[in-house]
PDB file of N, CA, C and O in Angstrom:
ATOM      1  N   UNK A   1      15.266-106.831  16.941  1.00  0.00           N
ATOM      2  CA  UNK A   1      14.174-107.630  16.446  1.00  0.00           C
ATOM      3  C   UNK A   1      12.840-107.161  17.045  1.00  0.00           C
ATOM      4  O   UNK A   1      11.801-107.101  16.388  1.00  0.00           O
ATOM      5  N   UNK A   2      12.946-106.838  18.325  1.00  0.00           N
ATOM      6  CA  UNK A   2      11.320-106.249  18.661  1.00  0.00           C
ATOM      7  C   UNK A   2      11.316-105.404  17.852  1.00  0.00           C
ATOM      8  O   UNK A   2      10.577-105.749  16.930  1.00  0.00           O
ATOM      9  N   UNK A   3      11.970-103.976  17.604  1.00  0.00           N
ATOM     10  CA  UNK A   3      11.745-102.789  17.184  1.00  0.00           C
ATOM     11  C   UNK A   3      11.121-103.454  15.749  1.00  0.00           C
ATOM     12  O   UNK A   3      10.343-102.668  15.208  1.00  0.00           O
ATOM     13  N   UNK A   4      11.232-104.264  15.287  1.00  0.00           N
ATOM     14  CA  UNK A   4      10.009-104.371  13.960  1.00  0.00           C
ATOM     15  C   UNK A   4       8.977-104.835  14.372  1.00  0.00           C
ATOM     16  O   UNK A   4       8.172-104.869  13.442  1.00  0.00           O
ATOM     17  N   UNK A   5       8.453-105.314  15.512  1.00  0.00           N
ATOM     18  CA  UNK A   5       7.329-106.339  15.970  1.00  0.00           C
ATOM     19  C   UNK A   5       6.141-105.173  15.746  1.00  0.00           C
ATOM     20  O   UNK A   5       5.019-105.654  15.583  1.00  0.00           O
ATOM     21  N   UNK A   6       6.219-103.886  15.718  1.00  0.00           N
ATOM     22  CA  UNK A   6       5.010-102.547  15.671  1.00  0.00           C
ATOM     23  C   UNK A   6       4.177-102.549  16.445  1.00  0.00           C
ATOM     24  O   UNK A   6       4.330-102.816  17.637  1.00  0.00           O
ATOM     25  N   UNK A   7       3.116-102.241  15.886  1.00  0.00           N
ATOM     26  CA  UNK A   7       2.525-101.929  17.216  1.00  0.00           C
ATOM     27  C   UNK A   7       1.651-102.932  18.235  1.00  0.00           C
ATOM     28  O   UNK A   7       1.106-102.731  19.320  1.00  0.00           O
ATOM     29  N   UNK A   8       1.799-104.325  17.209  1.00  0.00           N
ATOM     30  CA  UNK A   8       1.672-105.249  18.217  1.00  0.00           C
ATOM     31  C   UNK A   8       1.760-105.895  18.974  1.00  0.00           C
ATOM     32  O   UNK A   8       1.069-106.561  19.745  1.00  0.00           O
ATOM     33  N   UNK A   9       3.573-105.504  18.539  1.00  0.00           N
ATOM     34  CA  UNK A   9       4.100-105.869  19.328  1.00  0.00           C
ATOM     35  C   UNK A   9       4.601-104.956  20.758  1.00  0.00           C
ATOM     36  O   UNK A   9       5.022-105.276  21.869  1.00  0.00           O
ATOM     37  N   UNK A  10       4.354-103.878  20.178  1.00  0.00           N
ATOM     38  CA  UNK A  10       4.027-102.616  21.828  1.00  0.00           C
ATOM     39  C   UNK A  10       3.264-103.443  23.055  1.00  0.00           C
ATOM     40  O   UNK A  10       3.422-103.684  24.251  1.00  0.00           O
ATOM     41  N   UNK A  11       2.196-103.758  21.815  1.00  0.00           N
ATOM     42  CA  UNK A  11       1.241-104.009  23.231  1.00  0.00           C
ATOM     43  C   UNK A  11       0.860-105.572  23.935  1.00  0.00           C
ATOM     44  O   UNK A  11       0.192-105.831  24.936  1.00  0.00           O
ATOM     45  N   UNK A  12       1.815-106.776  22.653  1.00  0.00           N
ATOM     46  CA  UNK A  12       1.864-107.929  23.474  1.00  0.00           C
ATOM     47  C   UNK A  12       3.236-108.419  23.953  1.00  0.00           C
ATOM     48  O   UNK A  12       3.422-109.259  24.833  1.00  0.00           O
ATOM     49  N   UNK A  13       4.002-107.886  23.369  1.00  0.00           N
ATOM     50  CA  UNK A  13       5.561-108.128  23.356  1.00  0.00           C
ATOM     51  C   UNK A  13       6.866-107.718  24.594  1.00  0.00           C
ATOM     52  O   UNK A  13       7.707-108.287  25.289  1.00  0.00           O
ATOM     53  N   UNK A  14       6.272-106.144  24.251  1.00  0.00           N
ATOM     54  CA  UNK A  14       7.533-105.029  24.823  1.00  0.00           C
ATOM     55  C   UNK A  14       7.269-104.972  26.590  1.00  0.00           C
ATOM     56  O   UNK A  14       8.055-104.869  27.532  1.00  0.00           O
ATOM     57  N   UNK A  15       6.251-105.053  26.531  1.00  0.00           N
ATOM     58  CA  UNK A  15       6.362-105.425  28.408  1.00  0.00           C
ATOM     59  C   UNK A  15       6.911-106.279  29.302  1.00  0.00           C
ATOM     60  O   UNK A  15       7.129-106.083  30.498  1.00  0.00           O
ATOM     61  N   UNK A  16       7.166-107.445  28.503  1.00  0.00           N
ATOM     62  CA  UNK A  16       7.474-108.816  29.295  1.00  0.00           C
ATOM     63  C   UNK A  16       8.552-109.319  28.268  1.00  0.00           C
ATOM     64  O   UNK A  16       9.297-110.275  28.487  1.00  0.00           O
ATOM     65  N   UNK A  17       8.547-108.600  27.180  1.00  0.00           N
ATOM     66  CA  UNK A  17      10.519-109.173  26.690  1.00  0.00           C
ATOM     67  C   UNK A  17      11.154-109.531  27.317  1.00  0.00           C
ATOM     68  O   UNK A  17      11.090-108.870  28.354  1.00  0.00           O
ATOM     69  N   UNK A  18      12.189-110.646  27.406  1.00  0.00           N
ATOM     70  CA  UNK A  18      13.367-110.927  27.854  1.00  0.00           C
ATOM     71  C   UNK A  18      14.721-111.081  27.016  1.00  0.00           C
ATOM     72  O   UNK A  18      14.627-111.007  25.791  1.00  0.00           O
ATOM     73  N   UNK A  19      15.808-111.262  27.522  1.00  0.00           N
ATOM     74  CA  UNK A  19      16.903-110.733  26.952  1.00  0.00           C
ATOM     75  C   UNK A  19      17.456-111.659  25.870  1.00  0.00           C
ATOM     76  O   UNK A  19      17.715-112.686  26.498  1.00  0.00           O
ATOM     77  N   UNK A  20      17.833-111.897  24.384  1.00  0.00           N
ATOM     78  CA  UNK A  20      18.013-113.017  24.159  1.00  0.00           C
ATOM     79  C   UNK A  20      19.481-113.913  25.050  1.00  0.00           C
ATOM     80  O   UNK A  20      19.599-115.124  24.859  1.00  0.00           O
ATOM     81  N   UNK A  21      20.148-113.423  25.661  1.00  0.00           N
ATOM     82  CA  UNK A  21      20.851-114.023  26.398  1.00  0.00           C
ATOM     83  C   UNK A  21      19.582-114.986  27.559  1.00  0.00           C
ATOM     84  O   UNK A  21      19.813-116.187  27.695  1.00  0.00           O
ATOM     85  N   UNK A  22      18.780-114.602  28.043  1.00  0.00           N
ATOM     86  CA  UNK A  22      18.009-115.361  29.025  1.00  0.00           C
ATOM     87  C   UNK A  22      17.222-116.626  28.235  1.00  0.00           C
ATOM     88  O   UNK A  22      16.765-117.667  28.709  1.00  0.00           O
ATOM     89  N   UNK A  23      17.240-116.141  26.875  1.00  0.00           N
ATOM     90  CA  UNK A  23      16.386-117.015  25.953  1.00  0.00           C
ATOM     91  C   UNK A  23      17.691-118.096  25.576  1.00  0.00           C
ATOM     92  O   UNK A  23      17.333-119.249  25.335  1.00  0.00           O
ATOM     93  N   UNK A  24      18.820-117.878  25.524  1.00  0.00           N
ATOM     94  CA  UNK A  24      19.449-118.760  24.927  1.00  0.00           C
ATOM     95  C   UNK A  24      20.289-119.468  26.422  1.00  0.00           C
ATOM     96  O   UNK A  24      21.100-120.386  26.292  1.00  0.00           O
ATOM     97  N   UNK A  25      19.999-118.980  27.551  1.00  0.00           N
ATOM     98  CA  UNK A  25      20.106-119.792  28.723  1.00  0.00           C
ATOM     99  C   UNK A  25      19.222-120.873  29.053  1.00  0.00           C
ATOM    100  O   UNK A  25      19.565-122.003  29.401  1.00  0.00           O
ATOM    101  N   UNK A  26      18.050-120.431  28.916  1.00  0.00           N
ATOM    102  CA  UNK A  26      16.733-121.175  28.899  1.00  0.00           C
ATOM    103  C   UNK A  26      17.024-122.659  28.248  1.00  0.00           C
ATOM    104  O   UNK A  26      16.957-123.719  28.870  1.00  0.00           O
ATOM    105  N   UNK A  27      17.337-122.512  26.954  1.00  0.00           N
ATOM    106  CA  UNK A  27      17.491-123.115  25.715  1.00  0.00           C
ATOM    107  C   UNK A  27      18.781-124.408  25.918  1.00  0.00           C
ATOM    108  O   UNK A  27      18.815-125.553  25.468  1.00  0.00           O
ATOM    109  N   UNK A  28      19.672-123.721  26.705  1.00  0.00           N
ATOM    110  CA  UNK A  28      20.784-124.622  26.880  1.00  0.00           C
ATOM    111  C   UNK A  28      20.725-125.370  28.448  1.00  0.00           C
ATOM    112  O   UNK A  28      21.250-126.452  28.711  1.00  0.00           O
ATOM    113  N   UNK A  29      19.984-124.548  29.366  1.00  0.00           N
ATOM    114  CA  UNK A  29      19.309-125.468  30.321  1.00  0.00           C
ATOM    115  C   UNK A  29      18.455-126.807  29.936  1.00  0.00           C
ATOM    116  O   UNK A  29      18.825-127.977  30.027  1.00  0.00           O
ATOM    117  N   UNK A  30      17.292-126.329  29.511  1.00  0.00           N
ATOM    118  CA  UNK A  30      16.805-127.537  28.838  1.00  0.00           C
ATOM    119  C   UNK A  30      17.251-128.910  27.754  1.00  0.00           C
ATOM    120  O   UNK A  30      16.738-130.022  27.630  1.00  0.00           O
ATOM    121  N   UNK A  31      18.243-128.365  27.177  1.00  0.00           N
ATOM    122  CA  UNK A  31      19.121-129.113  26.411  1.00  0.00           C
ATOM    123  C   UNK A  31      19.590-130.024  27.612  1.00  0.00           C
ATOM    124  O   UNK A  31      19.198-131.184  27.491  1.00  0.00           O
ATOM    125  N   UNK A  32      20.145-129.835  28.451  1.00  0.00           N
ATOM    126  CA  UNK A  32      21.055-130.398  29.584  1.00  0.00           C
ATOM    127  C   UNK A  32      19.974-131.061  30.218  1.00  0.00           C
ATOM    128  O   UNK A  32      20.501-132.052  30.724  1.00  0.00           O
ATOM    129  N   UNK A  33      18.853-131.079  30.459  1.00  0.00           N
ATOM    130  CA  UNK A  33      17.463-131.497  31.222  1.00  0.00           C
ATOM    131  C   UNK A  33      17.056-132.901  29.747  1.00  0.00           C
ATOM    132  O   UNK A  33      16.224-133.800  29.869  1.00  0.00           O
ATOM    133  N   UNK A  34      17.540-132.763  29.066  1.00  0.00           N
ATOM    134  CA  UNK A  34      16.807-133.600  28.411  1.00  0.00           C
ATOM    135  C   UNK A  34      15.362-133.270  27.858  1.00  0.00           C
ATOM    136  O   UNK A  34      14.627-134.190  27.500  1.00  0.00           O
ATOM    137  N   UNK A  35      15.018-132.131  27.801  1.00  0.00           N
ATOM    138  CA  UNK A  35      13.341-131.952  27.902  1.00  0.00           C
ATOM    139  C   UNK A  35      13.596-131.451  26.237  1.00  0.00           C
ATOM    140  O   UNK A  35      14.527-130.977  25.586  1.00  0.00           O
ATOM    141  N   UNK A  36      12.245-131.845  26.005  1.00  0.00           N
ATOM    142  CA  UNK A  36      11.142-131.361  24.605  1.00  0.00           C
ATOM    143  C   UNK A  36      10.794-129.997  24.245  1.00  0.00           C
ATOM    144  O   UNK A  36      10.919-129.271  23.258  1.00  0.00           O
ATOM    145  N   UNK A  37      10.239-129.913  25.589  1.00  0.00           N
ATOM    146  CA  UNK A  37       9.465-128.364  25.410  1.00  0.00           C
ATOM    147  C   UNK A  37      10.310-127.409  26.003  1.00  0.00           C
ATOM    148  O   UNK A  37      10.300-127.660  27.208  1.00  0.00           O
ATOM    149  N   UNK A  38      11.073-126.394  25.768  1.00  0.00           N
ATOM    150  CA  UNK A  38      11.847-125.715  26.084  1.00  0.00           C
ATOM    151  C   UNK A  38      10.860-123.953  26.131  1.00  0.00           C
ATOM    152  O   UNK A  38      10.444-123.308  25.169  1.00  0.00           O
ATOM    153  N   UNK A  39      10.774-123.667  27.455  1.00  0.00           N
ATOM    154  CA  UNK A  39       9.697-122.674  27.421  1.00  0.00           C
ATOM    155  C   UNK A  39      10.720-121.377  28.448  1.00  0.00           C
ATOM    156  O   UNK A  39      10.619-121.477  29.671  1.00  0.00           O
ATOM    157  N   UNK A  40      11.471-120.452  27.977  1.00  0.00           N
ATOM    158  CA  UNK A  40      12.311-119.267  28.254  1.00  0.00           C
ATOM    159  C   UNK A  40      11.395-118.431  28.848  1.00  0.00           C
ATOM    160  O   UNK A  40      11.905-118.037  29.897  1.00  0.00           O
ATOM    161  N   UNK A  41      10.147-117.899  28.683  1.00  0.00           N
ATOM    162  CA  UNK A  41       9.825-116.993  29.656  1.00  0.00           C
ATOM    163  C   UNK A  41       8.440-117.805  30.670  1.00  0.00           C
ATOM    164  O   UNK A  41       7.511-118.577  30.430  1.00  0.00           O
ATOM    165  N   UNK A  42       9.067-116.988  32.034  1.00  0.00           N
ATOM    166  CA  UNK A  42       8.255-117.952  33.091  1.00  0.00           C
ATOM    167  C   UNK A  42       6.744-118.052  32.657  1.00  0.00           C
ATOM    168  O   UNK A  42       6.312-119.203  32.589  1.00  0.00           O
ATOM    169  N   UNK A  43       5.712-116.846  32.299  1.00  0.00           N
ATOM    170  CA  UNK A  43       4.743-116.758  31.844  1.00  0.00           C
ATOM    171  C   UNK A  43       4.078-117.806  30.871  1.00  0.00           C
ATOM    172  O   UNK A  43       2.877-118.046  30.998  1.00  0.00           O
ATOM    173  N   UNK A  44       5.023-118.598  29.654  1.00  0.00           N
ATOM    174  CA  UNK A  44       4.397-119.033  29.048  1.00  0.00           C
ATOM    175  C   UNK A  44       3.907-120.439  29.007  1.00  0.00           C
ATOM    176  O   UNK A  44       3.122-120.928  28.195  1.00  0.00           O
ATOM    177  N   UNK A  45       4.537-121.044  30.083  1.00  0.00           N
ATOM    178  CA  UNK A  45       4.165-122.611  30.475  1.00  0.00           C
ATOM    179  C   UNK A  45       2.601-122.498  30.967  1.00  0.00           C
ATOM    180  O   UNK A  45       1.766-123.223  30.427  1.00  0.00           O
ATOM    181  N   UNK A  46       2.238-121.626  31.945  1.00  0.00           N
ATOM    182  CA  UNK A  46       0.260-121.343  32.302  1.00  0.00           C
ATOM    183  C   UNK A  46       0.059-120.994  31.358  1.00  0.00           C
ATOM    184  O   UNK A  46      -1.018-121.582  31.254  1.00  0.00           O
ATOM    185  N   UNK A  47       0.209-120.200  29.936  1.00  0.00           N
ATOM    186  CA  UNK A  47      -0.103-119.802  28.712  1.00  0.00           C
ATOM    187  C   UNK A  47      -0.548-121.412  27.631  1.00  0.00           C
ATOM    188  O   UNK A  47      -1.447-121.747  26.859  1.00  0.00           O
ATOM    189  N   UNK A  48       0.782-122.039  28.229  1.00  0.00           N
ATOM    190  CA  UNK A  48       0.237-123.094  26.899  1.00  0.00           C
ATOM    191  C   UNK A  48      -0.676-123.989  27.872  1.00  0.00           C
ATOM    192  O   UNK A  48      -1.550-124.655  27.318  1.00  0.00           O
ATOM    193  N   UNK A  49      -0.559-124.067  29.252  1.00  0.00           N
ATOM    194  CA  UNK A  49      -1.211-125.140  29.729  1.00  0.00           C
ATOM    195  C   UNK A  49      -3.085-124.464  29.750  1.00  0.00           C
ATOM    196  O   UNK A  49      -4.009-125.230  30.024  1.00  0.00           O
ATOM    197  N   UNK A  50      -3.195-123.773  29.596  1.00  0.00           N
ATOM    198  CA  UNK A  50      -4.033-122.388  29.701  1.00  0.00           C
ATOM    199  C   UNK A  50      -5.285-123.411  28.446  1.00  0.00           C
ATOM    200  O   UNK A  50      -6.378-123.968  28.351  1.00  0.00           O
ATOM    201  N   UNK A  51      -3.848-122.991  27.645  1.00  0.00           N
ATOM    202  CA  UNK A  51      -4.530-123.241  26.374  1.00  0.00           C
ATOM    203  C   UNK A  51      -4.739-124.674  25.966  1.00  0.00           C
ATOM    204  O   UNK A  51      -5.713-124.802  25.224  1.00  0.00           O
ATOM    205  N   UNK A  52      -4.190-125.628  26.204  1.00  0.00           N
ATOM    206  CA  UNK A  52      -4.923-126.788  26.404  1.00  0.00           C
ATOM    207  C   UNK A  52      -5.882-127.556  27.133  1.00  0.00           C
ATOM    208  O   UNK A  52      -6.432-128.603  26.791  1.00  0.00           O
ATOM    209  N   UNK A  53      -6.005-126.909  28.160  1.00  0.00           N
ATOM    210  CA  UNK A  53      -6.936-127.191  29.172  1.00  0.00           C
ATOM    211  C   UNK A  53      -8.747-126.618  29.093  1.00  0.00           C
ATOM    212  O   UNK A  53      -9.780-127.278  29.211  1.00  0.00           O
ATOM    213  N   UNK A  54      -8.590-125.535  28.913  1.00  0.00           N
ATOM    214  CA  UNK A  54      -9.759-124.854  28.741  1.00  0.00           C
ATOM    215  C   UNK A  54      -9.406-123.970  27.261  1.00  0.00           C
ATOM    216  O   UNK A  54      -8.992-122.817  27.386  1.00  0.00           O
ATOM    217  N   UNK A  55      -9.606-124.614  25.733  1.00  0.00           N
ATOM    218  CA  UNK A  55      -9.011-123.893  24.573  1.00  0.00           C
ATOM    219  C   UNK A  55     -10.355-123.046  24.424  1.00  0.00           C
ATOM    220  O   UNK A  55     -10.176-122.202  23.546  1.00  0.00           O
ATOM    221  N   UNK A  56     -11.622-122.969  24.960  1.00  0.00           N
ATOM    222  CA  UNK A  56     -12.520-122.267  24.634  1.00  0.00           C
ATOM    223  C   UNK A  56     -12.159-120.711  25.381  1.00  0.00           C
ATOM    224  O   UNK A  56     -12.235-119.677  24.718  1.00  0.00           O
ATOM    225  N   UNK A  57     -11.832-120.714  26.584  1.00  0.00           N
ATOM    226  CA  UNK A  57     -11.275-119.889  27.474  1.00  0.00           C
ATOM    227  C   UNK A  57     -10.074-118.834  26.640  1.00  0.00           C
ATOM    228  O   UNK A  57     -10.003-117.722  26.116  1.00  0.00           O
ATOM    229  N   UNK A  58      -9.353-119.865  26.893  1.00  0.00           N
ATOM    230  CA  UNK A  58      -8.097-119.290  25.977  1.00  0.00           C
ATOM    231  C   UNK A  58      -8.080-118.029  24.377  1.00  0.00           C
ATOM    232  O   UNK A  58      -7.559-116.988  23.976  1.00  0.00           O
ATOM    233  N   UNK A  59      -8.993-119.029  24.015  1.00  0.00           N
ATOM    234  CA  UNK A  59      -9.614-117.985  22.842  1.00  0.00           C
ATOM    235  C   UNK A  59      -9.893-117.083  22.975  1.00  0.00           C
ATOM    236  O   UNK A  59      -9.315-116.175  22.377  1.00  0.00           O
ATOM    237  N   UNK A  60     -11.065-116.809  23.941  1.00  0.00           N
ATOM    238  CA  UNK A  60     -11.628-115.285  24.255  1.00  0.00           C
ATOM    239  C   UNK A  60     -10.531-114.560  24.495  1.00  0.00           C
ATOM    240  O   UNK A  60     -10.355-113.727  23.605  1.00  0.00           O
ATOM    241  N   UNK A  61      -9.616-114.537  25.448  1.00  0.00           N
ATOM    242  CA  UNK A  61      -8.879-114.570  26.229  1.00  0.00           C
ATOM    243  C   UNK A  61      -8.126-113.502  24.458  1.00  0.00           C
ATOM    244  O   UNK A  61      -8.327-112.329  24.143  1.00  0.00           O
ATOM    245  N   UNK A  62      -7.448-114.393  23.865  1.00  0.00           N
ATOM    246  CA  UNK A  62      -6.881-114.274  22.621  1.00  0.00           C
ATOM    247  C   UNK A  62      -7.612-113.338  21.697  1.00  0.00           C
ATOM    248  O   UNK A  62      -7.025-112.629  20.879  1.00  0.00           O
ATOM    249  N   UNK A  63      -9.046-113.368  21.876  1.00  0.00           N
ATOM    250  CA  UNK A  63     -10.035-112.432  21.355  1.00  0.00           C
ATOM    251  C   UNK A  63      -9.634-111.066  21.926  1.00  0.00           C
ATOM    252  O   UNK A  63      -9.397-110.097  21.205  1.00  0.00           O
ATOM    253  N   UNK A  64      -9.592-111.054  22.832  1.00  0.00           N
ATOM    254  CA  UNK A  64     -10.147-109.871  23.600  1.00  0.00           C
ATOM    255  C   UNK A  64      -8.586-109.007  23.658  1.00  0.00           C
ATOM    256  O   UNK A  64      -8.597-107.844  24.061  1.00  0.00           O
ATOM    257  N   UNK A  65      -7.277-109.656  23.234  1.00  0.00           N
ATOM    258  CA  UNK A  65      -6.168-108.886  23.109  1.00  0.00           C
ATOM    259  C   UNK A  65      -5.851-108.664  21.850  1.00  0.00           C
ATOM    260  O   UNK A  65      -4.798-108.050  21.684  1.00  0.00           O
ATOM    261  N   UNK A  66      -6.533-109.025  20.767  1.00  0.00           N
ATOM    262  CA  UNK A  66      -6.729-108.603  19.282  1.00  0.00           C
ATOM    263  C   UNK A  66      -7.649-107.712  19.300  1.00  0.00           C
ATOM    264  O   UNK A  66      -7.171-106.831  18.586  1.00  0.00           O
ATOM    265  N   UNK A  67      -9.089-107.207  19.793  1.00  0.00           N
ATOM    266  CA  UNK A  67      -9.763-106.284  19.597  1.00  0.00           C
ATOM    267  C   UNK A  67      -9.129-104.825  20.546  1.00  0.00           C
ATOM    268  O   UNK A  67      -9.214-103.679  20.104  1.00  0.00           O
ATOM    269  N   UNK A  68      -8.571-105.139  21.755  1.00  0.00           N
ATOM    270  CA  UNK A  68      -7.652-104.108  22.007  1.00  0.00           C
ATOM    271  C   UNK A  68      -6.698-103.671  21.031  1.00  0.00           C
ATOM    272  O   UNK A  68      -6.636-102.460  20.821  1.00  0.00           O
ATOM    273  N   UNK A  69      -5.763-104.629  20.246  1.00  0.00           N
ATOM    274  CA  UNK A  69      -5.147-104.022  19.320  1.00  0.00           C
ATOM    275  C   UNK A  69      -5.623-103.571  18.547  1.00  0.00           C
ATOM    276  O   UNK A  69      -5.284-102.438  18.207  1.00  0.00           O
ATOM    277  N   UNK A  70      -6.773-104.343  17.816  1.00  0.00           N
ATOM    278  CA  UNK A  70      -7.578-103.422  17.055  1.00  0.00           C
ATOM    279  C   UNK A  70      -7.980-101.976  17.153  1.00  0.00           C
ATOM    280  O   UNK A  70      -8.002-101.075  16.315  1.00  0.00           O
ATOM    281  N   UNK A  71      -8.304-102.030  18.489  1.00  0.00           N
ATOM    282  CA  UNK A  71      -8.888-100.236  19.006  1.00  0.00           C
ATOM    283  C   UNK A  71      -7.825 -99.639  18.592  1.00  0.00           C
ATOM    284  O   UNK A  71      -8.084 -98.473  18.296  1.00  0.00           O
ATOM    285  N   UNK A  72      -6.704 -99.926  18.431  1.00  0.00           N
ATOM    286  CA  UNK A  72      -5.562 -98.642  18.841  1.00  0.00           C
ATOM    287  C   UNK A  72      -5.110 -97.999  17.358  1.00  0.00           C
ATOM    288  O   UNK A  72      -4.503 -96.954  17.124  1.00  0.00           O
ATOM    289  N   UNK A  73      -5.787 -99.316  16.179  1.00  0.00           N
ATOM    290  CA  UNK A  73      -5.271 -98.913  15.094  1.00  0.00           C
ATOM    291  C   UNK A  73      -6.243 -97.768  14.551  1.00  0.00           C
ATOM    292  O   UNK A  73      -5.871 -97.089  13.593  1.00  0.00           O
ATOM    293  N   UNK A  74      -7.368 -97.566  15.096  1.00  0.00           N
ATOM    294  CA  UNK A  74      -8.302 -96.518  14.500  1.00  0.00           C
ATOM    295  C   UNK A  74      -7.647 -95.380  14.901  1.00  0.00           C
ATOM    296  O   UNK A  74      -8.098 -94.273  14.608  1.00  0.00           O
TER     297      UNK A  74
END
């Protein structure tokens, strides 16, 4: 499934992938926790809290890793 993500997924994806076995551990931990938000890679809980907290921040933030991708397609 990455190998179709291209080249955006090169450059937001393929570095910090995890295994879907870790994703479907994650998944069945939280099941057992009782919880809502079920979040598999450590990174993305400051990602969403990121993004609710300061969403102006976040954006740029989101800006500025789309115009890198952008560069790469020229």
């Amino acid at each position: 499934m990455l190998a179709a993500t291209g080249s955006a997924g090169d450059l937001v994806l393929t570095p910090t992938a995890i295994e879907p076995e870790d994703v479907a551990d994650a998944l069945f931990a939280g099941m057992a926790e009782d919880r809502f938000l079920i979040l598999p890679h450590p990174e993305v809980a400051a990602y969403y809290e990121a993004r609710a907290a300061t969403p102006d921040k976040w954006l740029t933030g989101m800006n500025s890793i789309q115009q890198k991708w952008e560069a790469t397609q020229r």
